[in-house]
C-alpha positions in Angstrom: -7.0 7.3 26.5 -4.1 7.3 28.6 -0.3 8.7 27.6 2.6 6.9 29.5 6.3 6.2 29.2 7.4 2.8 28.1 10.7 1.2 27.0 9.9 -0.6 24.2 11.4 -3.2 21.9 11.7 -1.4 18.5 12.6 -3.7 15.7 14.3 -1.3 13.0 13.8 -3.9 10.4 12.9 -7.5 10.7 13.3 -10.9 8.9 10.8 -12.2 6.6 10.3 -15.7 7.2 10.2 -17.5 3.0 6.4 -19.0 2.3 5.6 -22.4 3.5 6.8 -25.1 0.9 4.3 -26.5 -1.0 4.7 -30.1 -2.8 6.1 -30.5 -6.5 6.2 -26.7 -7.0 9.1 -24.8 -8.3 10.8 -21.5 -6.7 9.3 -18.8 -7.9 12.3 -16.5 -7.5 15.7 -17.2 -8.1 17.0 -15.6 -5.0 16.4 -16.0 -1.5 13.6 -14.2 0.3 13.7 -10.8 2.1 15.7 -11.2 5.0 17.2 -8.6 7.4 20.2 -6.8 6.8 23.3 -7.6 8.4 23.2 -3.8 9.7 20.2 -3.7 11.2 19.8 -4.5 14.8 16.7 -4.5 17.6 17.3 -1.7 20.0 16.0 -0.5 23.4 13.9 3.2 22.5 12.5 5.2 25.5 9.5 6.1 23.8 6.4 8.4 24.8 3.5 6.2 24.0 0.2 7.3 23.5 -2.6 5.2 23.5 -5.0 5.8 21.1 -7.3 3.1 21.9 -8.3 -0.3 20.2 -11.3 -2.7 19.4 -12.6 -5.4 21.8 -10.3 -8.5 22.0 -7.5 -6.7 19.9 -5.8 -5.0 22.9 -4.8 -1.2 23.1 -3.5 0.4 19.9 -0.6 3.0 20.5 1.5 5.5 18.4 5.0 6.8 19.1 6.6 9.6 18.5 9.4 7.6 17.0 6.9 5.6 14.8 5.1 8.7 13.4 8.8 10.7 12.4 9.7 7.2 10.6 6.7 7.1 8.9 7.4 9.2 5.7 11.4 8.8 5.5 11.3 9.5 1.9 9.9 13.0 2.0 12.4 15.6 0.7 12.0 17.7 4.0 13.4 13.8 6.3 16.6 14.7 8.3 19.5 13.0 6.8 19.6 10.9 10.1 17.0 9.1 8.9 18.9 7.6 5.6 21.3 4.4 6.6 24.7 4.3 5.4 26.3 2.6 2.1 26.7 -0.4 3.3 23.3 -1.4 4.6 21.9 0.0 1.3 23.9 -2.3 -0.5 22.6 -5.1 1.6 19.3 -4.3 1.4 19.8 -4.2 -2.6 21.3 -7.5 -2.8 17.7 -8.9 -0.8 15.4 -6.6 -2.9 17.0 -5.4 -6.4 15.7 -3.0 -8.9 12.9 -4.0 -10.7 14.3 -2.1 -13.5 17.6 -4.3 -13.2 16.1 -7.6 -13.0 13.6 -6.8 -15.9 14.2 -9.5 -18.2 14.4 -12.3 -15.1 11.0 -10.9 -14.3 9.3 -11.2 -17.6 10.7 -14.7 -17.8 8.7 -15.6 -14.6 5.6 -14.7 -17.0 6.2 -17.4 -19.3 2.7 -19.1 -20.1 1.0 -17.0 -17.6 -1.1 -14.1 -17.3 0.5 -11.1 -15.8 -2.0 -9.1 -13.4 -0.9 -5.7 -12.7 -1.9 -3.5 -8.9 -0.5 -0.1 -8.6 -0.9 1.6 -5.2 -1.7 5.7 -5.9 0.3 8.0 -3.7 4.0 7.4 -4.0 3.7 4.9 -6.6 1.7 6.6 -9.5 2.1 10.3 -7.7 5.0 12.1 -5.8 4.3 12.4 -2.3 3.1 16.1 -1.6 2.4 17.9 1.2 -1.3 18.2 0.0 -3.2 15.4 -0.5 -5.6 17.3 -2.7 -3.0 18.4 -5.0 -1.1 14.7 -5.5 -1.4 14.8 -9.3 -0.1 12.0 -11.6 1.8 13.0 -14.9 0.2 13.0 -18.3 3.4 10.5 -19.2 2.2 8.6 -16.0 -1.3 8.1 -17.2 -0.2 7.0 -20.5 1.7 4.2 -19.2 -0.8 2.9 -17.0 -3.4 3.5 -20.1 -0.8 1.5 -22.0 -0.2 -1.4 -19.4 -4.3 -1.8 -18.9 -4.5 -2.8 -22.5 -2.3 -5.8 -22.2 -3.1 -7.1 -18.6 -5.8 -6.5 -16.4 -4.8 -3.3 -13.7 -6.4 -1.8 -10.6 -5.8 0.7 -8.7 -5.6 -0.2 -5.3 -5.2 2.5 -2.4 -6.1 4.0 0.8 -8.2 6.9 -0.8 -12.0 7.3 -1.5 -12.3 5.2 -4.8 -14.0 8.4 -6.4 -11.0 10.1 -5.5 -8.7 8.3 -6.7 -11.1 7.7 -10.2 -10.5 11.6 -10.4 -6.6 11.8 -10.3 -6.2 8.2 -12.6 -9.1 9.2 -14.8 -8.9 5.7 -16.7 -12.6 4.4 -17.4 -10.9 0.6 -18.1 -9.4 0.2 -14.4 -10.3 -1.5 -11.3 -10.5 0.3 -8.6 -10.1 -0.5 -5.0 -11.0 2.5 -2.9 -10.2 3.0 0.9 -7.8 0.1 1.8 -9.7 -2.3 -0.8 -13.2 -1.6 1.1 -14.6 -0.2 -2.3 -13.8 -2.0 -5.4 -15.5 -0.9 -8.9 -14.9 -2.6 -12.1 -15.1 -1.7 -15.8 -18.6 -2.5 -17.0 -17.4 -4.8 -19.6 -16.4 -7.0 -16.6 -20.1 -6.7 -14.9 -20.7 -10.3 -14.1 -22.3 -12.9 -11.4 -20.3 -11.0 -8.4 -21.2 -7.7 -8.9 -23.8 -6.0 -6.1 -27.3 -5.8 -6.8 -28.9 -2.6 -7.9 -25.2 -1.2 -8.8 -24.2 -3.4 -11.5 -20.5 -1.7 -11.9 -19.9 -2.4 -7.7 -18.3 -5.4 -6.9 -17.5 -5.5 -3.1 -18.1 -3.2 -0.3 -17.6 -5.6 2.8 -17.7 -2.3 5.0 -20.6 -0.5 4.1 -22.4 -1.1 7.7 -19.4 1.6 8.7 -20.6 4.5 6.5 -22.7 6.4 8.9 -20.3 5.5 11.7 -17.0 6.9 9.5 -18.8 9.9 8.5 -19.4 10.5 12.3 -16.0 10.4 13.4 -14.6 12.2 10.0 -16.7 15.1 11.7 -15.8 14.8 15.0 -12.0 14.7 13.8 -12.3 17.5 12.1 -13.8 20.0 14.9 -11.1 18.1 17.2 -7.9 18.6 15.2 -8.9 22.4 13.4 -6.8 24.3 16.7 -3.5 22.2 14.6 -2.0 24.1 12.4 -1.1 21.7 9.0 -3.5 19.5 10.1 -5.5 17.7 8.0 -8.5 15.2 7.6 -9.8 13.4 5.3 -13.1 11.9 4.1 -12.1 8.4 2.3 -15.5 7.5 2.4 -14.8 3.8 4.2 -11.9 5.3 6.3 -10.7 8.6 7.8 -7.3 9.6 6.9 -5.6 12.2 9.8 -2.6 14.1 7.6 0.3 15.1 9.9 2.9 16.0 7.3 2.6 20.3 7.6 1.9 19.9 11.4 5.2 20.8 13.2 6.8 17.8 15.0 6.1 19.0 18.6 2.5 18.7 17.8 2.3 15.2 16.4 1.7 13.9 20.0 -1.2 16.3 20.6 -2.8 15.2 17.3 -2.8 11.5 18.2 -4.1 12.4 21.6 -6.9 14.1 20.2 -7.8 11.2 17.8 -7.6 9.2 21.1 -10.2 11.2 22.3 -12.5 10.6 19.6 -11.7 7.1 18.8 -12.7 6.2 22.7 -16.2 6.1 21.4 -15.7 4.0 18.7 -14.6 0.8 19.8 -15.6 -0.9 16.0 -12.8 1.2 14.5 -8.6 0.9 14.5 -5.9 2.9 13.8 -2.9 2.4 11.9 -0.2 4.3 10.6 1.2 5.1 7.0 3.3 7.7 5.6 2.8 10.6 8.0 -0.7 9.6 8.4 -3.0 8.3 10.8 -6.1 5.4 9.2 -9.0 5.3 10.9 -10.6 1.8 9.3 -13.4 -0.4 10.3 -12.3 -3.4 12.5 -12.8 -6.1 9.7 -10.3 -8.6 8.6 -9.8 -7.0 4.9 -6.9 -4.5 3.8 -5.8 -4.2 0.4 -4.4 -7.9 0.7 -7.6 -9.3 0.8 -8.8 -6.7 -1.9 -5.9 -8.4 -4.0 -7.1 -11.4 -3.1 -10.6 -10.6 -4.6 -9.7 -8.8 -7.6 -7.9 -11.6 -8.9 -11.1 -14.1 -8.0 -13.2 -11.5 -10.3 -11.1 -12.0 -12.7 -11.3 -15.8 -12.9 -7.8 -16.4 -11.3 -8.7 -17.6 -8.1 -7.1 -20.7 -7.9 -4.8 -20.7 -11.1 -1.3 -21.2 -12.0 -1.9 -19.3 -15.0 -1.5 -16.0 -13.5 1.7 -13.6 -12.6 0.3 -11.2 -9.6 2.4 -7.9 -9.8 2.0 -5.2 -7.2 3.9 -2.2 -7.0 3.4 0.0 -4.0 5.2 2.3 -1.9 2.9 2.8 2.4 3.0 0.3 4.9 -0.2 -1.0 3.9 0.9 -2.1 0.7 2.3 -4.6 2.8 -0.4 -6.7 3.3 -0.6 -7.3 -0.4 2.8 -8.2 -0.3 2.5 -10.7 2.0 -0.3 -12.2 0.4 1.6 -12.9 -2.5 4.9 -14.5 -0.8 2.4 -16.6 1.2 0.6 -18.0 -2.5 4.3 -18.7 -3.9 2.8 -16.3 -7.0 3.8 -13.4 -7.9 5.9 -10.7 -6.4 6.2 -7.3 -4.8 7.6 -4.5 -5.9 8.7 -1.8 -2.8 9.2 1.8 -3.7 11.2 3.4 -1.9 14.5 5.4 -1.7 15.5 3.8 1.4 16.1 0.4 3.2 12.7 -0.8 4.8 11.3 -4.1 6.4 9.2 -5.8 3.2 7.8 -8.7 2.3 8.2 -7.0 -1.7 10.7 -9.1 -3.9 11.6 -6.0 -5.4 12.3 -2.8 -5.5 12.0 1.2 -7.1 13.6 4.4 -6.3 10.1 6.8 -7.6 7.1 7.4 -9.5 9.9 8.0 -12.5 11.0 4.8 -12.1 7.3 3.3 -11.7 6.7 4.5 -15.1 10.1 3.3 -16.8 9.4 0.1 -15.6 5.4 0.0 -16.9 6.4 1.2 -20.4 9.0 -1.5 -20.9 6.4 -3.7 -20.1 4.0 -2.6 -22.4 7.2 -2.6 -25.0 8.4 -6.5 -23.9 4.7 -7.1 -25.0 4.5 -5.4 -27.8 7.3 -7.1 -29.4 6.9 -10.4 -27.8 3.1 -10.1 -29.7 4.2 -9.3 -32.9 7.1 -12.1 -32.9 4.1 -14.8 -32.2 2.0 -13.3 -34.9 4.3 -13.9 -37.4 5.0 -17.4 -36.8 
């Protein structure tokens, strides 16, 4: 583990380049892709870097100050620094407007298909807290996702342990795609050819080799980072998530040193970063894209055009999910956030609140849109 000074290109936000073209297909949105917004621009940082390690033939992984302050911008306690003025907001809107705005040109993208729904926990279904353990959802929020599962097929796809996350969502009729999409559960009434021998309701665990190896370092993190005050680690089962967001700035180097330290002995595991936290994952090629990816091959929409993919979700790694999605021309993203960001979402949300006002006038557009064909 080394820590050095570098200068480093830091791209504040960058274009998303639109999904290859495929033959006699139509546009699935009427606007252009993300793109950059005319206020953003590349600029030279000098950053501290710390190097925190990396898996064979991946190169060195390394975490900057800069990148761990920008990691949770939203939080009520973010300097006002960190918020971009007026105008690039307005940009940024143009690129990715309000879901809430664009609601009936969305459910018109549904016509003759299937919409699938994927909600990201944390931030999406739940306010951000400074607690992990205490990152409750609403009963209002649980009754719209209880309402939406009835009329389209929903999982629950986050960076948590998937009996975690089971606990806060509480919703027996869910998928659920613990740790990144490393642990996905179905409903038993969807038990079929896929699911894993000897536990029918499991349908994928590609990282289960990791187990012993995650519970291993989950230790050692602990006894490493328990001198930190605010610190925090966390058991996800199929990953290791290192909580920085009560640890007082000038420590936040420290803290990634130390998970250096430990991670130098585990050359099968990566790092990345979400919203002021550190993942510790297996190095496999799945994330909760390829969970997306999965989830809608369980549920017999592999390869059809019948299907409208939604995914709402508000970390970094919801990104992947994103991009998965733009690059099958099917579907969309939906970013929540308060702020501009670099996405690949179509999309966009302020909160939770609005998270839920968008789900119940789903559930409502169906509702009516079911009766109307019934009485024809």
């Amino acid at each position: 583990m080394t820590t050095q000074n570098v200068v480093v290109q830091e791209a504040v936000t960058m274009a998303v380049p639109p999904p290859a073209a495929v033959p006699n297909s139509s546009p699935m949105f009427p606007y252009p892709p993300p793109r950059a917004s005319p206020g953003y621009a590349r600029k030279k940082s000098f950053l501290k870097m710390v190097d925190i390690g990396g898996a064979p033939n991946s190169g060195r992984i390394f975490v900057s100050l800069e990148s761990m302050r920008a990691s949770s911008p939203t939080h009520l306690k973010a300097p006002t620094a960190l918020l971009t003025d007026d105008d690039d907001r307005l940009s940024w809107m143009r690129d990715h407007p309000s879901a809430l705005n664009m609601f009936e040109e969305i459910v018109g993208m549904s016509k003759g298909k299937q919409i699938a729904m994927f909600l990201d926990y944390d931030g999406t279904l739940s306010p951000i807290v400074d607690d992990p353990e205490v990152a409750f959802m609403s009963e209002a929020m649980r009754e719209a996702v209880r309402d939406v599962a009835q009329y389209f097929p929903t999982a629950i796809v986050s960076g948590r342990c998937k009996d975690k996350v089971f606990g806060f969502v509480q919703l027996a009729e869910l998928y659920y795609a613990g740790s990144h999409g490393m642990d996905i559960q179905g409903p038993e009434a969807s038990i079929g050819s896929k699911c894993t021998r000897g536990s029918k309701s499991v349908l994928f665990q590609p990282a289960s080799e990791f187990l012993l190896m995650i519970d291993e370092v989950y230790k050692a993190l602990v006894e490493k980072t328990k001198a930190i005050p605010g610190a925090k680690v966390e058991n996800n089962r199929f990953c290791v998530s290192v909580h920085f967001r009560c640890v007082d700035e000038k420590r936040w180097v420290g803290l990634a040193e130390q998970v250096g330290s430990v991670l130098k002995g585990y050359p099968k595991l990566r790092v990345t970063q979400g919203r002021k936290v550190l993942e510790i994952r297996p190095s496999i090629k799945w994330d909760k894209g390829k969970a997306l990816e999965f989830l809608l091959d369980s549920l017999g929409f592999a390869d059809s055009e019948d299907v409208l993919p939604v995914y709402i979700g508000d970390d970094r790694t919801d990104e992947d999910a994103f991009k998965v999605l733009r690059e099958r021309g099917q579907g969309f993203g939906i970013l929540v956030s308060k702020i501009p960001k670099d996405t690949s979402a179509s999309y966009s949300l302020r909160e939770p609140l609005e998270v839920m006002e968008f789900l119940k006038r789903l559930v409502d557009w169906k509702r009516v849109s079911t009766k109307g064909r019934a009485r024809v």
